[in-house]
C-alpha positions as CSV (number, residue, x, y, z in Angstrom):
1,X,70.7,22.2,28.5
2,X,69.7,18.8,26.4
3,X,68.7,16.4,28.5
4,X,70.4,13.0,27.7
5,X,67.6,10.1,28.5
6,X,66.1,6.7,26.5
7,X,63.3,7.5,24.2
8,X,60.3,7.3,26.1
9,X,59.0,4.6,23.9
10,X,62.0,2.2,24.4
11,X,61.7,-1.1,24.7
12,X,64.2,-3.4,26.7
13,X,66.3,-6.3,25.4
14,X,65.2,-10.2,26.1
15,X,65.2,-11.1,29.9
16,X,68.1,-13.6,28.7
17,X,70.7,-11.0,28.0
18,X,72.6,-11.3,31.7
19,X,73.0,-15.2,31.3
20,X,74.3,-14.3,27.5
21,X,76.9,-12.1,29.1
22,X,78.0,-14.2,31.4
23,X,78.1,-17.2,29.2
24,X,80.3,-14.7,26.6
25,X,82.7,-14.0,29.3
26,X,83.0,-17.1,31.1
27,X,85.5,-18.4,28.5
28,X,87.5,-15.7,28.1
29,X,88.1,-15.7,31.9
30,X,89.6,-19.7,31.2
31,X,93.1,-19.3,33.5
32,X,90.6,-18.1,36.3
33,X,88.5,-21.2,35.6
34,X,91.5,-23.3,35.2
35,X,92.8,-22.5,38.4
36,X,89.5,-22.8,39.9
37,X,88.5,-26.6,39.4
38,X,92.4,-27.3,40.5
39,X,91.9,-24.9,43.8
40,X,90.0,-26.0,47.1
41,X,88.9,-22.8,47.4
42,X,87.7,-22.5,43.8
43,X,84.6,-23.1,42.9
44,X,83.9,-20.1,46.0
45,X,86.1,-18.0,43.1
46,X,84.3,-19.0,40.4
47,X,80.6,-18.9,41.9
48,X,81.5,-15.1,43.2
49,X,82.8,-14.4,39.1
50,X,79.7,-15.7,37.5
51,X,77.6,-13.5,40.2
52,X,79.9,-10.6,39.4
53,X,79.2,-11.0,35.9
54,X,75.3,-11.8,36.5
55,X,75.4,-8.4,38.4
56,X,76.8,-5.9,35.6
57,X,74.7,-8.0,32.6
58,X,71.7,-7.1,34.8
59,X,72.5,-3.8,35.1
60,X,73.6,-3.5,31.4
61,X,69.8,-5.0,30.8
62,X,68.2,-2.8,32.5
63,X,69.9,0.3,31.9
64,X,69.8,-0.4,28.2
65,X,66.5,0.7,26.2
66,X,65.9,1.0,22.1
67,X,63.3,2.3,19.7
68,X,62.4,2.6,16.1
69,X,60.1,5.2,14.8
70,X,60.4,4.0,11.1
71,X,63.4,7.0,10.9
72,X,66.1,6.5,12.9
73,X,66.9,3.7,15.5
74,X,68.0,4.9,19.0
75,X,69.5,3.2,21.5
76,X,70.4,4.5,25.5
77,X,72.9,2.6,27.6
78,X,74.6,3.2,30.3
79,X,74.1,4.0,34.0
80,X,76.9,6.2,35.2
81,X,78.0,7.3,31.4
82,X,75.2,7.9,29.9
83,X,74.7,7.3,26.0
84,X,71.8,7.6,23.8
85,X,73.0,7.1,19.8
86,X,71.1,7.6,16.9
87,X,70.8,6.1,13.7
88,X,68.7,7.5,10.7
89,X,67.5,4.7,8.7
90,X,68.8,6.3,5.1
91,X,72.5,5.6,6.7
92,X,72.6,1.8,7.9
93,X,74.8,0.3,5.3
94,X,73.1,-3.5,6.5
95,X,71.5,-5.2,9.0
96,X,72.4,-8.8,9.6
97,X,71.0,-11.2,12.1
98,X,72.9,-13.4,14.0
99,X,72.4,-16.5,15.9
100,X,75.4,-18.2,17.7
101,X,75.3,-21.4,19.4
102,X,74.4,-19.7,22.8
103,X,72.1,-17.4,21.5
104,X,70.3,-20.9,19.4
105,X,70.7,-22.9,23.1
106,X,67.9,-19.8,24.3
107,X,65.8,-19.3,21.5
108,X,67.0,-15.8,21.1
109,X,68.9,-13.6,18.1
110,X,71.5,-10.7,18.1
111,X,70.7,-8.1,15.6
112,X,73.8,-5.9,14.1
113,X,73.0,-2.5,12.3
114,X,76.0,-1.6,10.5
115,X,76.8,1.7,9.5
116,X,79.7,3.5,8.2
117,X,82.9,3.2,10.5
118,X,83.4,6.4,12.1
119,X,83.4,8.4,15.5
120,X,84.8,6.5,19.0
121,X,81.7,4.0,18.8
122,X,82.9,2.4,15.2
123,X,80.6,1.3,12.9
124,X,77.8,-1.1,14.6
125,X,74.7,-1.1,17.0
126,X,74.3,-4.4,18.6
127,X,71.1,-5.8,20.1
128,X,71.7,-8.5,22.2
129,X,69.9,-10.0,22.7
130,X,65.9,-10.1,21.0
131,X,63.8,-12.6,21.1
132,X,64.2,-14.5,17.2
133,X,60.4,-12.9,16.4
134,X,61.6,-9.5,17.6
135,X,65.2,-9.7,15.6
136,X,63.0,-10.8,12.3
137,X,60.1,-7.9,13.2
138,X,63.2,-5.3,13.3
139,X,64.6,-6.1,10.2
140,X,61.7,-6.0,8.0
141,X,61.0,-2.5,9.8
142,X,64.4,-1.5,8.7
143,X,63.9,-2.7,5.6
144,X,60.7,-1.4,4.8
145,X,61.6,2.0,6.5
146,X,64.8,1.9,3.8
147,X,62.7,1.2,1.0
148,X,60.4,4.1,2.1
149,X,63.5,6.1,2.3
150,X,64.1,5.2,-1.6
151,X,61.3,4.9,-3.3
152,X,59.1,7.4,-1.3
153,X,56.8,6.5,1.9
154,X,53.9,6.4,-1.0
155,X,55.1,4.3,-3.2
156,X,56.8,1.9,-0.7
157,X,53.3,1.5,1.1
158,X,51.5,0.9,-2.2
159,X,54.0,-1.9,-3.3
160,X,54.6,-4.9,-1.8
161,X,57.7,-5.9,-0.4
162,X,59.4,-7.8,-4.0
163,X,59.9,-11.5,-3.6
164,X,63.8,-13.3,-3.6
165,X,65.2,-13.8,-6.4
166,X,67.7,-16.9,-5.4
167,X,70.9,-16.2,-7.4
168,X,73.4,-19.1,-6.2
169,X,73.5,-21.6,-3.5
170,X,77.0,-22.7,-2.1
171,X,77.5,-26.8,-1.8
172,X,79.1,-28.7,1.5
173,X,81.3,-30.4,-0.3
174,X,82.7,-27.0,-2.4
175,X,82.5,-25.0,0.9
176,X,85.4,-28.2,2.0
177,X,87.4,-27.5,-0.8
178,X,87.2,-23.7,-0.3
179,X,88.4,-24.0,2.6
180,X,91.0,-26.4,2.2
181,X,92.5,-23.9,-0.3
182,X,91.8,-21.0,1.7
183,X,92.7,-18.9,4.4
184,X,91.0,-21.6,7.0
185,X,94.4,-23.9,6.4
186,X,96.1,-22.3,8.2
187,X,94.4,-22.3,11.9
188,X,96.5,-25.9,12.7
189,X,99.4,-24.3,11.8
190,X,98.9,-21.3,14.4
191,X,96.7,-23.3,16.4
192,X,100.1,-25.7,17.2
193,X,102.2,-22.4,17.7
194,X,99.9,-21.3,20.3
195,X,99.8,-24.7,22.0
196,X,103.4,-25.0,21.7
197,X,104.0,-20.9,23.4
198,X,101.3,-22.2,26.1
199,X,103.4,-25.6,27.1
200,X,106.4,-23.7,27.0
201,X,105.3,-20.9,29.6
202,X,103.7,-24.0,31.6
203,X,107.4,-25.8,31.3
204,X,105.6,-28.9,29.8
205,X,107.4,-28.3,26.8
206,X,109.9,-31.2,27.5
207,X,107.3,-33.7,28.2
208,X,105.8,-32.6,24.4
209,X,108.9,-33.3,23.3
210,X,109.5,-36.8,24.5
211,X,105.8,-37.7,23.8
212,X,106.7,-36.4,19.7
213,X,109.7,-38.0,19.8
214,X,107.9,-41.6,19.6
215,X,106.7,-40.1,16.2
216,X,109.4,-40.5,13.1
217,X,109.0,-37.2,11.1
218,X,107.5,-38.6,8.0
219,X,104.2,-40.1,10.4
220,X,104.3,-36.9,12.2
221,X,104.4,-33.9,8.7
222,X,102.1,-36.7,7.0
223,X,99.4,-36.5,9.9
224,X,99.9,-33.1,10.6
225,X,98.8,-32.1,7.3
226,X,96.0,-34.3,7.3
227,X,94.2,-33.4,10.7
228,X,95.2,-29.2,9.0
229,X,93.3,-30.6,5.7
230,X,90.7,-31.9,7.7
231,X,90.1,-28.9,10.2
232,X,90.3,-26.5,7.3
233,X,87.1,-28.3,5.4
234,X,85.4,-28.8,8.8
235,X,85.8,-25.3,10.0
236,X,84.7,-23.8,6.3
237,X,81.4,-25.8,6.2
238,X,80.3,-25.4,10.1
239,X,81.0,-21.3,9.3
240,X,79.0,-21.6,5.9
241,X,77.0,-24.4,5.9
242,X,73.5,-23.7,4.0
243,X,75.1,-20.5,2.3
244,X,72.5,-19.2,0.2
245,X,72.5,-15.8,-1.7
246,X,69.0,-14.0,-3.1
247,X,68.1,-10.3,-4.3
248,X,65.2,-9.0,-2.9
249,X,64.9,-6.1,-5.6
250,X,67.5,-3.2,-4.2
251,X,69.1,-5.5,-1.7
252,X,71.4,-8.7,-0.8
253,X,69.7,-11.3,1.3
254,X,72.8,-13.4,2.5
255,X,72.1,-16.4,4.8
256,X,75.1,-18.8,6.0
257,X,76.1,-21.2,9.2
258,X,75.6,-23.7,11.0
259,X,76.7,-23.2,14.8
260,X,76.5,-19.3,13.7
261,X,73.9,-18.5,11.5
262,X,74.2,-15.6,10.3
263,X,71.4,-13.8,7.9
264,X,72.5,-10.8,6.1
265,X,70.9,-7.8,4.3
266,X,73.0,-5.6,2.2
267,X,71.6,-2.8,0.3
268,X,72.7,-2.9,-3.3
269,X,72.5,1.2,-2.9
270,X,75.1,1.1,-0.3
271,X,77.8,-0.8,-1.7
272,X,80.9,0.9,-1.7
273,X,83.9,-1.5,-3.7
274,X,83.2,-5.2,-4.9
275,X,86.6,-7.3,-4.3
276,X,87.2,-10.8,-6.2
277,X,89.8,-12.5,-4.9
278,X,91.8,-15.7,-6.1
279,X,95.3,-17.4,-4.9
280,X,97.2,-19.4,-7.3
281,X,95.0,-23.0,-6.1
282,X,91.8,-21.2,-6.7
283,X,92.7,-20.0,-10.2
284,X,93.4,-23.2,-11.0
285,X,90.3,-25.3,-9.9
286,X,88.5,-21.7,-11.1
287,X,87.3,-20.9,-7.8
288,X,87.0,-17.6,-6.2
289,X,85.3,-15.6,-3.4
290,X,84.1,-12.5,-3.7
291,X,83.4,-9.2,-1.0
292,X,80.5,-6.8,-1.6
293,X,81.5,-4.2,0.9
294,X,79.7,-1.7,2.6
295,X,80.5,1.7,4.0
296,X,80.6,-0.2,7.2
297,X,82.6,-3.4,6.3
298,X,85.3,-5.3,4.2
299,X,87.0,-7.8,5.4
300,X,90.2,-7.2,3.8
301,X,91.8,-10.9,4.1
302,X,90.4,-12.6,0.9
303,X,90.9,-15.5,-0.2
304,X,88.5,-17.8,1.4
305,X,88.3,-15.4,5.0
306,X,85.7,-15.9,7.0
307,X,83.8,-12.9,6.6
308,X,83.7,-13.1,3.3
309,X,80.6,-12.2,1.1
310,X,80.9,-15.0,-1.0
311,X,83.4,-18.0,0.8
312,X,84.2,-19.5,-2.5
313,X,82.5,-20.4,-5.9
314,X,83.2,-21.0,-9.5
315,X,84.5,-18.2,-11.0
316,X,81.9,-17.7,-13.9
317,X,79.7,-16.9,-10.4
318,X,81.6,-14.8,-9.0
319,X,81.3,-12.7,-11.7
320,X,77.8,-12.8,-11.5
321,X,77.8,-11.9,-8.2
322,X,80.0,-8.9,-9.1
323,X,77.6,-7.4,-11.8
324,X,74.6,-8.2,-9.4
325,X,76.3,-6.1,-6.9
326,X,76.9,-3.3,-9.5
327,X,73.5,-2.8,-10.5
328,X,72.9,-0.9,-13.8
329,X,76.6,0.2,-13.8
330,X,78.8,-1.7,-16.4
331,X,82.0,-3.5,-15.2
332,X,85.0,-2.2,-17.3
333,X,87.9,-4.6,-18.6
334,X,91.2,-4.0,-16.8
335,X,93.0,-3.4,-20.2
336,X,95.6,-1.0,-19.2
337,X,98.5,-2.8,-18.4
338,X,101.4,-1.4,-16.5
339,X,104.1,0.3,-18.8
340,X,107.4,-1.2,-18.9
341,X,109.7,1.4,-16.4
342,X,107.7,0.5,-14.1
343,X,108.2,-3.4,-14.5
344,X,111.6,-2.4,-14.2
345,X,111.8,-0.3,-11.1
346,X,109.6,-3.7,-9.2
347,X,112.3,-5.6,-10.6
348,X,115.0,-3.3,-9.2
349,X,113.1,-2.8,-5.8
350,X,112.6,-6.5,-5.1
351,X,116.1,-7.3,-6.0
352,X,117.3,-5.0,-3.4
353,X,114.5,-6.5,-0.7
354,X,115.5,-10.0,-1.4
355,X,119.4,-9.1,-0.7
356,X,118.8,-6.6,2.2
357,X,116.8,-9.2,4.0
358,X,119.1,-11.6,3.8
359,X,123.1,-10.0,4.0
360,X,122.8,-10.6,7.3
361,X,123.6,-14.4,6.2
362,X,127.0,-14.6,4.9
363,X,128.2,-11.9,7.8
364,X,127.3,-14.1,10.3
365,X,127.9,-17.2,9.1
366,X,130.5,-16.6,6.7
367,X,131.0,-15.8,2.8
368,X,130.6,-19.6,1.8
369,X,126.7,-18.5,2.5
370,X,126.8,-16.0,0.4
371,X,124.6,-17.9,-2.0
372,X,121.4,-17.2,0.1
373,X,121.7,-13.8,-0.8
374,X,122.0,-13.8,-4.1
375,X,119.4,-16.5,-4.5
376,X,117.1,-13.9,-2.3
377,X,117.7,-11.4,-4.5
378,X,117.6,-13.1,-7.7
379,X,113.9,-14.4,-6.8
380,X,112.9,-11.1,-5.6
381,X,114.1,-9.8,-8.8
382,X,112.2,-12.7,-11.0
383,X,109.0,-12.6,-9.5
384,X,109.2,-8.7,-9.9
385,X,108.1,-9.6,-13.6
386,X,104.7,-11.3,-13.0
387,X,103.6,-9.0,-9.9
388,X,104.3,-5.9,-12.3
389,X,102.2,-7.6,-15.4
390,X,99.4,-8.0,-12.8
391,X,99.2,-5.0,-12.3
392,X,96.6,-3.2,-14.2
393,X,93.4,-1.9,-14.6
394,X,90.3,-0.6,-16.7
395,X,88.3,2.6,-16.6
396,X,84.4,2.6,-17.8
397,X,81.4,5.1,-17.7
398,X,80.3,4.2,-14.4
399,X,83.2,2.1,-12.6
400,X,87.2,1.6,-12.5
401,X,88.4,-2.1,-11.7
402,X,91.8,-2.1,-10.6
403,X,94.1,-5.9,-10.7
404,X,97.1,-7.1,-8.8
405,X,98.7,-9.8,-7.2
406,X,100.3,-12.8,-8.1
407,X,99.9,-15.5,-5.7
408,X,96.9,-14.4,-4.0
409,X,95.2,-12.3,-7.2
410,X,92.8,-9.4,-6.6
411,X,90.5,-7.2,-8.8
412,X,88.7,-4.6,-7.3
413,X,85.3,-2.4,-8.9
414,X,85.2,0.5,-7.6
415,X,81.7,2.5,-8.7
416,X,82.4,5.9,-9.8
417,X,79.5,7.6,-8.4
418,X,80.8,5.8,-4.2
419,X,84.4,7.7,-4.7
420,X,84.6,10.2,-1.9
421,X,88.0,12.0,-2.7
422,X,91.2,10.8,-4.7
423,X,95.2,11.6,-4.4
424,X,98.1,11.6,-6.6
425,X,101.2,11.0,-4.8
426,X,104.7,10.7,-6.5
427,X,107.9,9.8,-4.8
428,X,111.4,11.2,-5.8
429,X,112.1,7.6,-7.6
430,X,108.8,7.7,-9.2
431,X,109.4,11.3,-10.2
432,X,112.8,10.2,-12.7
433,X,110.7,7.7,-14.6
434,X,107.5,9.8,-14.5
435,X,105.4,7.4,-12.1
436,X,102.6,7.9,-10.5
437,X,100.2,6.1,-7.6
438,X,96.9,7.2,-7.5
439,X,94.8,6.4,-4.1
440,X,90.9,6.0,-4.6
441,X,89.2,6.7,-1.2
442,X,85.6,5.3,-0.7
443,X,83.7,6.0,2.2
444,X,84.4,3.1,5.5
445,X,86.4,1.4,3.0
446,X,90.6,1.0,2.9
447,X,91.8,2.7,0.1
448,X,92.0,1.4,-3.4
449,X,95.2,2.0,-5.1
450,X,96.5,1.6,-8.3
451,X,100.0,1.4,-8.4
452,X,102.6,3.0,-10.8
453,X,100.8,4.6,-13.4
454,X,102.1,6.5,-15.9
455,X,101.3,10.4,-16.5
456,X,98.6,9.6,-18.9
457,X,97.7,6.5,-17.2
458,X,97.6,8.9,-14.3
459,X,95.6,11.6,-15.8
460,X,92.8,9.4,-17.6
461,X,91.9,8.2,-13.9
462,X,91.7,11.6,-12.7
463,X,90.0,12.7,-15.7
464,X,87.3,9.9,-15.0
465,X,87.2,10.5,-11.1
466,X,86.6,14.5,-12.0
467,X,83.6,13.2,-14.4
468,X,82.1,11.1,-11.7
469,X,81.6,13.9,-9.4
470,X,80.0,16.3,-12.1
């Protein structure tokens, strides 16, 4: 029988990591707190939740040890289910350290060790919290112990650790106009909806109403979009602000934040898929963002999301971001563009969307509406055109980029030698005009498709995927 206990070793998280939890839980507990400062009785409630919360963060600290022996990193939690995980150091896919406004408030740091996503406890080990010498101690041990791992415990101890090499430093006033043409536009818009779901299961929804009503509806749209303008830039630069991106020889040193901040080591050896992305505003100010993904992370929004490697920058860049993150590997040019049938059957298919989504129109209100149909369908059909051109991509010696998208644009490099497994499917509509999709599976990352293909377009990929694995 294996007995399941901490290393013997382990050290214990900062003495502050009860008042953390409780100050990370507290707010998500708001209808209790709302109902508490309206409630005679309340703040009885609300003192006996904060102890309750006290309570299980001080048995969470001190049931909770870690320990790093320069090989693997081991953590035990856990009083009644007891868990003790282990992490060899030649798997974490990054290690970034975080400090949020609480954890800034005590003078301590949480450190995240990503590794591939996989197994019931996902893809992270989280140490909150350290104290902000500990959290820096750890990750030079981690790094060190990885560079040990690659270069050989010899030759890591003779060499000292390289210095940064800054490669680009992201502006206040460009992170404002990322995110005013990015994803972060469009928090006022759902921020409103959720207001508007909350009033209405409150029943102050009428009182909204007659307090909006004052408003005409050109004052109303024209300060709505402001304050949306506004909060998008604000948001962008308080989640970014100081962005600054260095190599430190065989990794990414990515520092960002200003209520967060958030510092960020990615090992150039572990990157999986490097993702540009663009949406129709950003291509034309020639801006982009850019995602170097791990085994253990990609964000899979785009466009400006917040967990972006890159937020936004000029496009020439963003490039160079991209063949930083590809090492010694060439990036190929997407130069194989999508053969005509299959223009033709995205045509056909979007037609048939844009008039299936909306029949419902003229049947219900009658066949003088018959024109929103067709006009569905006839824009479906039209913008099949574009979104097939987009489609392409470009196979190389040591990497296969793969384009698509319209309005919000994507090109993803995909190094040969990260593939873990590929597929060939083909549906019975794809089989009449000899089309193919091929799926490109990298490890913790969604899969990278290219859409389409013809049977030679289809085989050269496979062709190069076979190489790639010997």
């Amino acid at each position: 029988m294996v007995a399941i206990d901490a290393p013997a070793d382990g050290r214990r998280l900062h003495p502050v990591s009860p008042v953390i939890d409780v100050i990370t839980w507290l707010p998500r507990m708001w209808p209790l707190v709302f109902v508490a400062l309206s409630r005679s009785w309340g703040p009885l409630v609300l003192g006996s939740a904060v102890a309750v919360f006290a309570v299980v963060g001080g048995v969470r600290w001190a049931t909770t040890t870690y320990a790093f022996d320069g090989r693997e990193l081991v953590v035990a939690s856990g009083l009644w289910n007891r868990t003790v995980r282990r992490a060899p150091v030649d798997r974490v896919q990054q290690v970034d350290v975080v400090r949020k406004l609480r954890h800034q408030a005590l003078g301590v740091s949480l450190v995240q060790v990503k590794l591939a996503d996989a197994g019931p406890l996902g893809g992270d080990i989280a140490l909150d919290v350290l104290s902000i010498a500990e959290a820096e101690s750890m990750k030079v041990a981690l790094e060190q112990a990885r560079r040990s791992a690659v270069l050989g415990d010899g030759v890591a101890a003779s060499v000292p650790p390289p210095p940064e090499h800054e490669l680009l430093r992201v502006s206040d006033t460009l992170l404002a106009v990322g995110g005013v043409t990015g994803a972060s536009l469009l928090f006022v818009p759902a921020g409103v909806f959720a207001l508007m779901s909350m009033l209405d299961d409150a029943r102050l929804d009428d009182d909204a109403g007659r307090v909006l009503g004052d408003l005409s509806v050109v004052v109303g749209g024209l300060g709505f979009v402001i304050v949306s303008i506004g909060v998008a830039a604000v948001v962008s630069v308080l989640r970014s602000h100081g962005y600054r991106m260095a190599r430190r020889a065989t990794d990414l040193v990515i520092e960002r934040g200003l209520l967060e901040r958030r510092a960020t080591v990615v090992p150039l050896a572990r990157v999986q898929v490097v993702v540009l992305h663009q949406n129709l505003v950003r291509r034309r100010l020639g801006l982009a963002s850019v995602d170097v993904a791990t085994a253990g992370r990609l964000t899979g929004e785009g466009s400006g999301s917040a967990n972006d490697s890159v937020p936004v920058v000029r496009l020439a860049d963003a490039s160079a971001v991209v063949r930083v993150a590809m090492g010694a590997r060439d990036v190929p040019d997407a130069d194989r563009a999508t053969v005509p049938v299959a223009i033709r059957r995205l045509v056909r298919r979007r037609f048939i969307v844009g008039a299936a989504a909306t029949i419902w129109v003229p049947i219900v209100f009658g066949v003088p509406w018959s024109w929103v149909t067709l006009v569905a369908a006839a824009a479906g059909a039209a913008s099949g055109v574009p979104a097939g051109r987009a489609r392409r991509h470009g196979i190389g010696a040591d990497a296969v980029i793969v384009e698509s998208g319209v309005v919000a644009w994507r090109s993803a490099v995909v190094p040969l030698d990260r593939v873990q497994s590929w597929s060939v499917t083909q549906s019975p509509f794809q089989r009449r005009h000899g089309l193919h999709h091929v799926s490109i599976h990298v490890s913790g990352v969604r899969t990278v498709r290219v859409l389409d293909v013809s049977a030679a377009q289809s085989a050269a990929l496979v062709s190069a995927l076979r190489r790639s694995v010997g």
